[in-house]
Each structure stands twice: as structure tokens, then as C-alpha cells.
C-alpha positions as CSV (number, residue, x, y, z in Angstrom):
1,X,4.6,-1.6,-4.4
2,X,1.1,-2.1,-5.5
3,X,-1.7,0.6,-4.3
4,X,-5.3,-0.7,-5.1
5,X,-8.6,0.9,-4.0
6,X,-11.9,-1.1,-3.2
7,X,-15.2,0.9,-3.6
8,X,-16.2,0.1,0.1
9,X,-14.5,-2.0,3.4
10,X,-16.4,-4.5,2.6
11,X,-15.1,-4.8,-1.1
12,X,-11.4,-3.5,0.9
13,X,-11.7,-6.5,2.6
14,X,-12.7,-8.8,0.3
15,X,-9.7,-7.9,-2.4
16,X,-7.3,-8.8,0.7
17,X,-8.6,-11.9,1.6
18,X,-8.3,-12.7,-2.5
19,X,-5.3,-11.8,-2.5
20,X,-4.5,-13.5,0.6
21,X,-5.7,-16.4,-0.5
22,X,-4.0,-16.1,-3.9
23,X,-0.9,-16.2,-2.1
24,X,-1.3,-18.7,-0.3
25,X,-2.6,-21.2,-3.0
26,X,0.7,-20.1,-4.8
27,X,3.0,-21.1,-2.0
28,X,3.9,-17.6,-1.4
29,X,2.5,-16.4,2.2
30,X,1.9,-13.3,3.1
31,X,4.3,-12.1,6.0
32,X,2.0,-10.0,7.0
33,X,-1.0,-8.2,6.8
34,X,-2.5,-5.2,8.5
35,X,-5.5,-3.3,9.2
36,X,-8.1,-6.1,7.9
37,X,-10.5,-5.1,11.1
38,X,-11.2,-2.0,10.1
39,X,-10.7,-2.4,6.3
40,X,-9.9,1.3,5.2
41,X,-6.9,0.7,4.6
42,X,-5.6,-3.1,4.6
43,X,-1.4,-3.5,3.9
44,X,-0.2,-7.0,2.7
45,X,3.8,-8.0,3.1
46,X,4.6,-10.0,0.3
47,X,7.8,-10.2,0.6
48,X,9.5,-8.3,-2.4
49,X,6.0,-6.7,-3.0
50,X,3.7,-4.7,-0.6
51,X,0.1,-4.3,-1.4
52,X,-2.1,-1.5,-0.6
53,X,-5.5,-1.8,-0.9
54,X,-7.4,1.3,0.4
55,X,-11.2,3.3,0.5
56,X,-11.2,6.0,-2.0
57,X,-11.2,8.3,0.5
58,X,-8.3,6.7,2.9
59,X,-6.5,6.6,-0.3
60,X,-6.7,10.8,-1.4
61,X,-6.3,11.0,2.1
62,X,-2.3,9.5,2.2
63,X,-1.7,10.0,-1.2
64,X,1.2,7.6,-1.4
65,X,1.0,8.1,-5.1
66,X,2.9,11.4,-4.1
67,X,4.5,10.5,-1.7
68,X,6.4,8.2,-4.2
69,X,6.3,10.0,-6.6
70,X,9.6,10.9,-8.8
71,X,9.4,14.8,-8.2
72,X,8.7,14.0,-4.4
73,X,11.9,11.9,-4.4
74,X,14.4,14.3,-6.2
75,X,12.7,17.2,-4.1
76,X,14.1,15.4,-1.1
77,X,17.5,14.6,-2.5
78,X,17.9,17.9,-3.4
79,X,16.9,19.1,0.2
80,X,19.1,16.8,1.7
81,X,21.9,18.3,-1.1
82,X,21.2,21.3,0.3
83,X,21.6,20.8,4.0
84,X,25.5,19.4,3.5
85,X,28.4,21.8,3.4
């Protein structure tokens, strides 16, 4: 997973299509790609790699960093440790 942050949508937007395009030159098409119309938050399906691309502000708003995060991980192991008898 890749999480990248463009300073505006219009620089959101114009990382994706980059990348887009970079993919595409490289024979590797995206599968998919979301959210380019309203560019505050674009996802791209690579296959084996999915790229966020956010606003600075979408971004501290999801905080996938966190989400993702080791501690966030074992925190959720251990809750799901705890739940079984």
C-alpha cells in the first residue's frame, strides 16, 4: 500500500493521472481507480499494490497510517484473543 498526499485536487488529480499513465506505459493497467471527480481522495488498483493519493486534510481525516499501523493491528488481535473462550 502506497498513501501519498497532493497539496490541492488539482495537484490530487494530477499525481493520479501520472501514475495512471505510468502504468499504462509500463503495461501494467490499473484495475481500477476511484474518486478522480472529486479528487480528495483518488484510490488506484494496481493489482498487488493500491495507491492512495489524498488532500492533506482528507488524509488526517482517515488516517490510514493508523489504521495500519502495527499497534492498531495487535490491538485488534488481542481484542479478538480476548473475545474467545
Amino acid at each position: 500500500m502506497v498513501i501519498a498526499s497532493g497539496r490541492s485536487k488539482r495537484h490530487v488529480n494530477a499525481v493520479a493521472e501520472r501514475l495512471l499513465k505510468q502504468l499504462k506505459d509500463d503495461g501494467t493497467p490499473a484495475l481500477a481507480a476511484e474518486g478522480r471527480e472529486n479528487s480528495d481522495w483518488v484510490l488506484i488498483d494496481a493489482g498487488d499494490i493500491i495507491v492512495h493519493v489524498f488532500r492533506p486534510e482528507i488524509r488526517a481525516l482517515y488516517n490510514l497510517e493508523k489504521m495500519w499501523s502495527v499497534e492498531a493491528i495487535g490491538a485488534a488481535e488481542e481484542q479478538a484473543l480476548a473475545g474467545e473462550d
